[in-house]
N, C-alpha and C positions, 0 to 999 in steps of 0.2 A: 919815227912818227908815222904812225897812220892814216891814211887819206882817203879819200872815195873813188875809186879810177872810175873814170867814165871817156875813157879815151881808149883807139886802137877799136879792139872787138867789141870791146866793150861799151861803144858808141852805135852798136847795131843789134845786141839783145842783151838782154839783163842775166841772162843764165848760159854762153856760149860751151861751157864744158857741157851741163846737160841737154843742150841741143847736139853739138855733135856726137855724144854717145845714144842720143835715140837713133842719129841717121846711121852712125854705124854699126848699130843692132840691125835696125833694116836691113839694112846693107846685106848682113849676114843671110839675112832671109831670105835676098833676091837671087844669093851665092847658091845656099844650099836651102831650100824652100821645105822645111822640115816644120811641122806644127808647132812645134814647142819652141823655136825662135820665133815664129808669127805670136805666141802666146807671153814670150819674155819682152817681144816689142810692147805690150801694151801693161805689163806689170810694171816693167821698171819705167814705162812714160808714165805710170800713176804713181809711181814711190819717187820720181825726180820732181813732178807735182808739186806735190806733197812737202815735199826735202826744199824745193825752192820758194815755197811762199812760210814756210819756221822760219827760213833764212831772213825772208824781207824782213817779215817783223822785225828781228834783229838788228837787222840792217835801217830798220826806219828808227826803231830806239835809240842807235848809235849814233846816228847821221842828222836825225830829225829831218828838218824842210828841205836841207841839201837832196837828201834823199828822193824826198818825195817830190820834187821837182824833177829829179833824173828818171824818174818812175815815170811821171808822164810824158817825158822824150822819146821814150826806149821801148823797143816790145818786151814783151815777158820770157817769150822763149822765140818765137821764129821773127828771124830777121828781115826788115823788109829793104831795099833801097832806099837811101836819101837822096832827093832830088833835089838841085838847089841851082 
């Protein structure tokens, strides 16, 4: 059965695969500071975009209110601290 995680990482952004793969393109950039990884940092930050708001939709047609109540818990991509 399928279910909605919203636990673990996934209680801290709604997309944690593509946020760590933008940091560690950066990453790469800050390693070996070559133009064309500064230029793949921000192509693929615009195709993860992109790739992650088809997905909501998907995700909001599946899930419906469940969803869109964990939508407005969660950031989109950058995680911030919960204080509590």
């Amino acid at each position: 059965m399928e279910r909605l995680v919203t636990t673990g990482i996934y209680a801290y952004t709604r997309n944690p695969i593509y946020f760590g793969a933008i940091i560690m393109i950066f990453g790469w950039f800050l390693v070996l500071p070559f133009t064309f990884i500064l230029i793949s940092v921000f192509l693929f930050t615009a195709l993860f975009y992109i790739t992650a708001r088809s997905e909501e939709k998907q995700l909001q047609q599946k899930y419906g209110k469940k969803y869109l109540e964990y939508k407005c818990k969660v950031p989109f991509l950058i995680p911030y601290p919960k204080f509590r």
